[in-house]
PDBQT receptor file of N, H, CA, C and O in Angstrom, charges set to zero:
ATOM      1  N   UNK A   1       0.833  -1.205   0.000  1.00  0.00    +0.000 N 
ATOM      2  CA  UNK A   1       0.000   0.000   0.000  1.00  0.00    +0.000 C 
ATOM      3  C   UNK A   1       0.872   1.260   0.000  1.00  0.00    +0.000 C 
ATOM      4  O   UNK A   1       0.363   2.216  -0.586  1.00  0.00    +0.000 OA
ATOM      5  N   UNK A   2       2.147   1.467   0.567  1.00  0.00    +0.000 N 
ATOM      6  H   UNK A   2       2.560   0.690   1.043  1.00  0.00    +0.000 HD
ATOM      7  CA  UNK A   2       2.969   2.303   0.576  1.00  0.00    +0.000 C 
ATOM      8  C   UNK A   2       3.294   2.969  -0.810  1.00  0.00    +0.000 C 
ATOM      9  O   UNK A   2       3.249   4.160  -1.120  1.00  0.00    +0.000 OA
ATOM     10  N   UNK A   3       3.695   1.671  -1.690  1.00  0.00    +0.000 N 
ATOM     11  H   UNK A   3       3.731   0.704  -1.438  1.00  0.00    +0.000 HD
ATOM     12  CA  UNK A   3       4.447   1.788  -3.219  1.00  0.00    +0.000 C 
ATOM     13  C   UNK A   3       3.182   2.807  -4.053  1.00  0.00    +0.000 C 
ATOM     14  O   UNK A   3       3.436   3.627  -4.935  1.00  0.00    +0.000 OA
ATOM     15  N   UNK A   4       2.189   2.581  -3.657  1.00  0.00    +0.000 N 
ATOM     16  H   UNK A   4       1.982   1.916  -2.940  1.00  0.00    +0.000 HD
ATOM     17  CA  UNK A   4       1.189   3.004  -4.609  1.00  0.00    +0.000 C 
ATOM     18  C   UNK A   4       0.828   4.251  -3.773  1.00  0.00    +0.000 C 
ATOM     19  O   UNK A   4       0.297   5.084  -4.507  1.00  0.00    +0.000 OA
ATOM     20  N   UNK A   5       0.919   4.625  -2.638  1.00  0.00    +0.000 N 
ATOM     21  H   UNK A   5       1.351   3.948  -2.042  1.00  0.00    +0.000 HD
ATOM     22  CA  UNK A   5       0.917   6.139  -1.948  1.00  0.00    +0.000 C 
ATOM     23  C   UNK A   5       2.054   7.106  -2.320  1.00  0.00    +0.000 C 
ATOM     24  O   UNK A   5       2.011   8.336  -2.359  1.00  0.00    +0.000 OA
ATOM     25  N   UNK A   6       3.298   6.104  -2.641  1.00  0.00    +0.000 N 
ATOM     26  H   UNK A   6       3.333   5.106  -2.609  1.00  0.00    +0.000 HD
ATOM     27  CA  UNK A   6       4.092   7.081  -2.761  1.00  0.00    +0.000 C 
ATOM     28  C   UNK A   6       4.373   7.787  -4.183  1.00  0.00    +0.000 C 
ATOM     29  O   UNK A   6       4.755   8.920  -4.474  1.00  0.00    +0.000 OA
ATOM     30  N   UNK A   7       3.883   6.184  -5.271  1.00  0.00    +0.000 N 
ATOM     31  H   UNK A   7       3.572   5.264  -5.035  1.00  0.00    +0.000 HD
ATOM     32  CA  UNK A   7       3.901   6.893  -6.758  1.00  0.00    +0.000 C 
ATOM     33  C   UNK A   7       2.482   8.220  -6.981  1.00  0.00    +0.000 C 
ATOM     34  O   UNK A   7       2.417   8.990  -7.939  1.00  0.00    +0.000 OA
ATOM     35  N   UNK A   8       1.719   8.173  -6.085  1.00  0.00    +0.000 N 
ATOM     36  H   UNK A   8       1.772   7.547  -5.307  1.00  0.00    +0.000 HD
ATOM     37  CA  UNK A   8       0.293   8.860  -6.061  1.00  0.00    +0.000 C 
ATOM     38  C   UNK A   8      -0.060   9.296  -5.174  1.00  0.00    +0.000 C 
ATOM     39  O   UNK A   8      -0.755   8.778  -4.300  1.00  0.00    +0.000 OA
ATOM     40  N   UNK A   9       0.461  10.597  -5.253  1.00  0.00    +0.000 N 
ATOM     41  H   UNK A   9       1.025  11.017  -5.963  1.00  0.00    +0.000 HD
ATOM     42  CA  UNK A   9       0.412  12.087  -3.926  1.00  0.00    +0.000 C 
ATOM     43  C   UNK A   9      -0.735  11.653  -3.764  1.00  0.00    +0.000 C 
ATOM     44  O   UNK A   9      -1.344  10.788  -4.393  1.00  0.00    +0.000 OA
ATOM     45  N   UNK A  10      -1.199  12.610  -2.422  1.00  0.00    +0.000 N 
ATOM     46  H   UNK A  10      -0.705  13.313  -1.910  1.00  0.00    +0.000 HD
ATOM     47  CA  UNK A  10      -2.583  12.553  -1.560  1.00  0.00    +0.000 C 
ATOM     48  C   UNK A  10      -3.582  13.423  -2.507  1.00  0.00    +0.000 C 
ATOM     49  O   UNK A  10      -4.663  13.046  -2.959  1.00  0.00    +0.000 OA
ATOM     50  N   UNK A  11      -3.066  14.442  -2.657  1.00  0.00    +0.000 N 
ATOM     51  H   UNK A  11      -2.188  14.748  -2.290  1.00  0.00    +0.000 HD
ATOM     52  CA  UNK A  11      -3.673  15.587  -3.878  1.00  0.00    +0.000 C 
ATOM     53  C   UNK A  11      -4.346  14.617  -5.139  1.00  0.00    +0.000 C 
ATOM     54  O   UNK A  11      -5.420  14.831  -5.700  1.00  0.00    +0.000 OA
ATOM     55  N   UNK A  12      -3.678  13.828  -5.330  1.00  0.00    +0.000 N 
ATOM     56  H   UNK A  12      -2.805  13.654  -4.874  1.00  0.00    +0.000 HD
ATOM     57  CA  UNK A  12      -4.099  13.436  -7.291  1.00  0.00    +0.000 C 
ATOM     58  C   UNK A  12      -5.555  12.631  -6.989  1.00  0.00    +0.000 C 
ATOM     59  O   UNK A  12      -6.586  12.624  -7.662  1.00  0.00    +0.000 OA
ATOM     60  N   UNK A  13      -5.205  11.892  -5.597  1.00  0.00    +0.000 N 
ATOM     61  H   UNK A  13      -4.367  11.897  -5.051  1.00  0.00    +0.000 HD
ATOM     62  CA  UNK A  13      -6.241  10.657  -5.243  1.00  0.00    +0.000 C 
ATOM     63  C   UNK A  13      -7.812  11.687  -5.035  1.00  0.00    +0.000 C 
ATOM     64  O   UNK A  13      -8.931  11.349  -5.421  1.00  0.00    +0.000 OA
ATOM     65  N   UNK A  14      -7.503  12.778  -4.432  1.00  0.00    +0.000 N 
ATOM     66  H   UNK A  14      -6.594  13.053  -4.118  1.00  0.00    +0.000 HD
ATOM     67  CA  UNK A  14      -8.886  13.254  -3.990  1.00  0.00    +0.000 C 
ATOM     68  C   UNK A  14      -8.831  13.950  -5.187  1.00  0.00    +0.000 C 
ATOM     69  O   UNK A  14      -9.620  13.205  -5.769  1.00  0.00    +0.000 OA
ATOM     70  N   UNK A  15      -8.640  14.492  -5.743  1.00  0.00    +0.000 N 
ATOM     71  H   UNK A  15      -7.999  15.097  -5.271  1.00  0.00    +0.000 HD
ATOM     72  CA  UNK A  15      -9.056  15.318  -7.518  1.00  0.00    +0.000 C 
ATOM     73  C   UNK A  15      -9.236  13.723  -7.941  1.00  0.00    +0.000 C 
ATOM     74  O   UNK A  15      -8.022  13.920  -7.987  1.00  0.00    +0.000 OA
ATOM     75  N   UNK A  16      -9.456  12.624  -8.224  1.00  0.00    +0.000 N 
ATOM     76  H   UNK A  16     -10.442  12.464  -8.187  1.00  0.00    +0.000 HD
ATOM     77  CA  UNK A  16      -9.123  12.300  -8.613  1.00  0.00    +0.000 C 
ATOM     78  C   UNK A  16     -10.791  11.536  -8.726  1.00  0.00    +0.000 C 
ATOM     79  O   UNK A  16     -11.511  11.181  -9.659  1.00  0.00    +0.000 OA
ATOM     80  N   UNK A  17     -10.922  11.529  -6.781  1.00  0.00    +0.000 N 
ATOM     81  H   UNK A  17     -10.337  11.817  -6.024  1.00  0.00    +0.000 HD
ATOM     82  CA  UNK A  17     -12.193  10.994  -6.299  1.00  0.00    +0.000 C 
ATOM     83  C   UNK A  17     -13.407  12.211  -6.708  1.00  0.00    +0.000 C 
ATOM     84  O   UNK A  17     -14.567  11.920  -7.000  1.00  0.00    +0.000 OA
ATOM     85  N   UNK A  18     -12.913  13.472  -6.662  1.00  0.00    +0.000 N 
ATOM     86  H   UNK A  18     -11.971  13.708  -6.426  1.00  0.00    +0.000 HD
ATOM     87  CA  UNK A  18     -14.174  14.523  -6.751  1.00  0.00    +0.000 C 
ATOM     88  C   UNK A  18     -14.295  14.457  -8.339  1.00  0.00    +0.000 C 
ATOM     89  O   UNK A  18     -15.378  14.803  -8.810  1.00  0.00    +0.000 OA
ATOM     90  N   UNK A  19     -13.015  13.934  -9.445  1.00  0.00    +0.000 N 
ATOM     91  H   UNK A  19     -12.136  13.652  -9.062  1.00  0.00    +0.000 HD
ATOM     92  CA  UNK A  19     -13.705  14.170 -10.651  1.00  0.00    +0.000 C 
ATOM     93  C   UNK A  19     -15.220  13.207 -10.960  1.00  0.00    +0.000 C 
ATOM     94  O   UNK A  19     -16.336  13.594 -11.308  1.00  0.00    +0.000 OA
ATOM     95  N   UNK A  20     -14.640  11.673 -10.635  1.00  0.00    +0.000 N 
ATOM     96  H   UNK A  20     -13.734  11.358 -10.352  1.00  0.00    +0.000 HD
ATOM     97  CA  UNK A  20     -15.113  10.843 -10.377  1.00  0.00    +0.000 C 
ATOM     98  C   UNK A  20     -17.154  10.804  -9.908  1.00  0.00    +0.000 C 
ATOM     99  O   UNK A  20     -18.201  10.286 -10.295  1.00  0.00    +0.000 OA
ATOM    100  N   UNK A  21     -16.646  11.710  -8.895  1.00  0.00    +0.000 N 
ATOM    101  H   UNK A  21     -15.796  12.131  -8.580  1.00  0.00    +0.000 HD
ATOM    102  CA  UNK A  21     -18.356  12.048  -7.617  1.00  0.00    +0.000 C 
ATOM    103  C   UNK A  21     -18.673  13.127  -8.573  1.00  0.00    +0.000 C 
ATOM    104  O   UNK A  21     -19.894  13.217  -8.451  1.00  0.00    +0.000 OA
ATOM    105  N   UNK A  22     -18.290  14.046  -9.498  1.00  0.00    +0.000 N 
ATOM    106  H   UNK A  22     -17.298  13.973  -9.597  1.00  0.00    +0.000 HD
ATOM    107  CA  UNK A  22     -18.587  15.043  -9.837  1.00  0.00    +0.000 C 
ATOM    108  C   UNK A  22     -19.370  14.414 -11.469  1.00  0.00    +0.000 C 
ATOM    109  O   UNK A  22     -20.462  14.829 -11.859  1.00  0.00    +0.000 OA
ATOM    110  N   UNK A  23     -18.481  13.304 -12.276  1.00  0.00    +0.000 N 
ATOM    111  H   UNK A  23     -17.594  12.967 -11.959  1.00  0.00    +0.000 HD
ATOM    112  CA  UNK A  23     -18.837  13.128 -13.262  1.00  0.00    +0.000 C 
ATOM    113  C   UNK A  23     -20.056  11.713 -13.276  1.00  0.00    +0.000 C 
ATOM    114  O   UNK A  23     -20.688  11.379 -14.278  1.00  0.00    +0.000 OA
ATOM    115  N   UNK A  24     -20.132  11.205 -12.236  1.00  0.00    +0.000 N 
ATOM    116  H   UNK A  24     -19.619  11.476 -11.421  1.00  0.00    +0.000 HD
ATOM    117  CA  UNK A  24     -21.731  10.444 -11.571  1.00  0.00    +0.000 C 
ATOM    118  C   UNK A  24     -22.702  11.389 -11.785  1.00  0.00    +0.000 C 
ATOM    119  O   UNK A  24     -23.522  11.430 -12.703  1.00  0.00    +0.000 OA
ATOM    120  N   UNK A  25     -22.507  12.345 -10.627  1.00  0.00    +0.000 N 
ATOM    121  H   UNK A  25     -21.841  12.312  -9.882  1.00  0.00    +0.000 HD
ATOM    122  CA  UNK A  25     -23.550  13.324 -10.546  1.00  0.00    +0.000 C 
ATOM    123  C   UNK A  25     -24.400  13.661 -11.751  1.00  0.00    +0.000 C 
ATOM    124  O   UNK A  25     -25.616  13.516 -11.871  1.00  0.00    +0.000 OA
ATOM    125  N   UNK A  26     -23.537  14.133 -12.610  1.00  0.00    +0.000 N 
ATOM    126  H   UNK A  26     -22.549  14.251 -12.513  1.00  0.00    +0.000 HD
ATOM    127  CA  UNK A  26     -23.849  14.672 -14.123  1.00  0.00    +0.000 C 
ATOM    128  C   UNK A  26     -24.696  13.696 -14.657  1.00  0.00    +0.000 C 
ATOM    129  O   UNK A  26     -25.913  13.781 -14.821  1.00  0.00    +0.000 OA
ATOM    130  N   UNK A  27     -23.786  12.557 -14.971  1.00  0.00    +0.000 N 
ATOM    131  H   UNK A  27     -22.797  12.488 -14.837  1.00  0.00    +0.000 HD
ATOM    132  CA  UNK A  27     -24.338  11.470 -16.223  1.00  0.00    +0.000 C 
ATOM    133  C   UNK A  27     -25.786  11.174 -15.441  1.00  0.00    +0.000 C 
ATOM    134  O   UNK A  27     -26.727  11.227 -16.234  1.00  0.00    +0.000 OA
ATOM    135  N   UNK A  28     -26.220  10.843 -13.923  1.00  0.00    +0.000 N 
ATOM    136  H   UNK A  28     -25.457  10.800 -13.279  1.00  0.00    +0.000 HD
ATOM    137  CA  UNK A  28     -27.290  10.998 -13.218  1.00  0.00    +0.000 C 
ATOM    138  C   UNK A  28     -28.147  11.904 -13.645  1.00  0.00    +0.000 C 
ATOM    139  O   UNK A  28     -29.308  11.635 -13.955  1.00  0.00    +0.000 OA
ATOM    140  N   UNK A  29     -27.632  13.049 -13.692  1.00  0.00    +0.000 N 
ATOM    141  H   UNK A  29     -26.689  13.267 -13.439  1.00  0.00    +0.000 HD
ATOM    142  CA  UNK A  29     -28.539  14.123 -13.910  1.00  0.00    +0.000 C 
ATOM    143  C   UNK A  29     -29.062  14.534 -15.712  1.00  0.00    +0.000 C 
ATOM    144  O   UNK A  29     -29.823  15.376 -16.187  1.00  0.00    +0.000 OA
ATOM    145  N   UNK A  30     -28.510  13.842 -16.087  1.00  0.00    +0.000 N 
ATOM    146  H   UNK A  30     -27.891  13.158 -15.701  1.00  0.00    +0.000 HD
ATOM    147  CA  UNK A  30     -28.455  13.377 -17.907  1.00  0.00    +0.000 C 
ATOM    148  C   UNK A  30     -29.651  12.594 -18.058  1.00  0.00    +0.000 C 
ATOM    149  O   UNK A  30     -30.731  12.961 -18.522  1.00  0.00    +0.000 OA
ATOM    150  N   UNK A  31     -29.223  11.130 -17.475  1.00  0.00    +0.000 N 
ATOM    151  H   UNK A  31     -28.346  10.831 -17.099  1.00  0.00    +0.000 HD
ATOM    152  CA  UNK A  31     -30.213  10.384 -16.955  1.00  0.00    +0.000 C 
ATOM    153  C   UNK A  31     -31.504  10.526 -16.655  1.00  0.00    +0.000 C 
ATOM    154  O   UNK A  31     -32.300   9.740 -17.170  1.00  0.00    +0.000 OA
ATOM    155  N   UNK A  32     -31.967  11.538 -15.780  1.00  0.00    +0.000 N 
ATOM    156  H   UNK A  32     -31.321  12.176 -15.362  1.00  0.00    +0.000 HD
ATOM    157  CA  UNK A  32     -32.818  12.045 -14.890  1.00  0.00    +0.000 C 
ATOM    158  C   UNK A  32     -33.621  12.804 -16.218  1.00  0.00    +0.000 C 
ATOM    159  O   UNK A  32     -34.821  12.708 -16.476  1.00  0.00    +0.000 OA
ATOM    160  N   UNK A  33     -32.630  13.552 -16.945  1.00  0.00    +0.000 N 
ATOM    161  H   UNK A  33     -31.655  13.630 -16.736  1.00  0.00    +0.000 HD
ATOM    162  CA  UNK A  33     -33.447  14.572 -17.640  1.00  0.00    +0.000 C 
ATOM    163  C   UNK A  33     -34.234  13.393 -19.039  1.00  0.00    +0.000 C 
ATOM    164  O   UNK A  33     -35.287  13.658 -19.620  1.00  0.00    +0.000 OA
ATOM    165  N   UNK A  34     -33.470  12.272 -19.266  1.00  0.00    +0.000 N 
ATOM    166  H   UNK A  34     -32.615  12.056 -18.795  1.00  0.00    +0.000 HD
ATOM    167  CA  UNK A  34     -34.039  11.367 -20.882  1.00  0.00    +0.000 C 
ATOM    168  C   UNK A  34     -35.147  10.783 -19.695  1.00  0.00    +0.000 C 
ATOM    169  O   UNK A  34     -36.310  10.963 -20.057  1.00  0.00    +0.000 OA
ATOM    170  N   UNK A  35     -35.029  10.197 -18.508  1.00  0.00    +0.000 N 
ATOM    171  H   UNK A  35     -34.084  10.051 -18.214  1.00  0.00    +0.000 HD
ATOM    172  CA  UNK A  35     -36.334   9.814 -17.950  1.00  0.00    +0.000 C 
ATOM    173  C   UNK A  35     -37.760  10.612 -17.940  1.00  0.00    +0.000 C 
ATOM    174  O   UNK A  35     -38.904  10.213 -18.158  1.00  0.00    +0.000 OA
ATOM    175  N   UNK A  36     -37.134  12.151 -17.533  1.00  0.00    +0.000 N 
ATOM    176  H   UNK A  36     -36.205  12.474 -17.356  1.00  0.00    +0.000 HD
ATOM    177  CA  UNK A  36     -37.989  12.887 -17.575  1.00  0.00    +0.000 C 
ATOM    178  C   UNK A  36     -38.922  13.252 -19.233  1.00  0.00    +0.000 C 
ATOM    179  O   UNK A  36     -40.135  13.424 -19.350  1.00  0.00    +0.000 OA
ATOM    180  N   UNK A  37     -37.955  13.278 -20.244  1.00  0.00    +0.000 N 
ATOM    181  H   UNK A  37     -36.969  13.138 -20.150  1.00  0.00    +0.000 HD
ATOM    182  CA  UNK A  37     -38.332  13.519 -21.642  1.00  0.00    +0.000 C 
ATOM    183  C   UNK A  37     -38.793  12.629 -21.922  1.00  0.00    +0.000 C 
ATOM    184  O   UNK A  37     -39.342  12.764 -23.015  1.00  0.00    +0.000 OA
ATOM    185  N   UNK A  38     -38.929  11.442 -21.414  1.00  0.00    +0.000 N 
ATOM    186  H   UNK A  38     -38.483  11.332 -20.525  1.00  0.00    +0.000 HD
ATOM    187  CA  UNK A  38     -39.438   9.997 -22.351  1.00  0.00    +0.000 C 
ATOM    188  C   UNK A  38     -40.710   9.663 -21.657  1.00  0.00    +0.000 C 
ATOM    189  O   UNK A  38     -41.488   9.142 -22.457  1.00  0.00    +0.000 OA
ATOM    190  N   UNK A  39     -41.336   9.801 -20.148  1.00  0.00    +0.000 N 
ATOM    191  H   UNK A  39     -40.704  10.224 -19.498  1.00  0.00    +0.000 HD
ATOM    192  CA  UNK A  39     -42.085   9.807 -20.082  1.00  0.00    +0.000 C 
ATOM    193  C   UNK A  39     -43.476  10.783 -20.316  1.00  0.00    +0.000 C 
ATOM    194  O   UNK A  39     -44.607  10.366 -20.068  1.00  0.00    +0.000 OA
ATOM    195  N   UNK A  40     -43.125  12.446 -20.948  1.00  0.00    +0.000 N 
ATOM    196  H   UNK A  40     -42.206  12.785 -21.149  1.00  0.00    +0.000 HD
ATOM    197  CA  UNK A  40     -43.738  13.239 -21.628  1.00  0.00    +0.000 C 
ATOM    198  C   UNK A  40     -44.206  12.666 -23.080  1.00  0.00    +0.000 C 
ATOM    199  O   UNK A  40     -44.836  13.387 -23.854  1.00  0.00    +0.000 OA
TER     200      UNK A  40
């Protein structure tokens, strides 16, 4: 667990996790909107 902390600062992992939580959110909210259009 060390080898892979040390090739991969603390910084890259959490940008890394918020792109991640950030680009869910979206495709969800993409999602949300063809659910919404398809049942109109």
């Amino acid at each position: 667990m060390t080898d892979i902390e040390e090739k991969f600062p603390r910084s890259l992992w959490i940008r890394l996790i918020i792109y991640i939580a950030v680009g869910h959110v979206f495709a969800g909210f993409l999602w949300l909107l063809f659910e919404v259009g398809a049942k109109r």
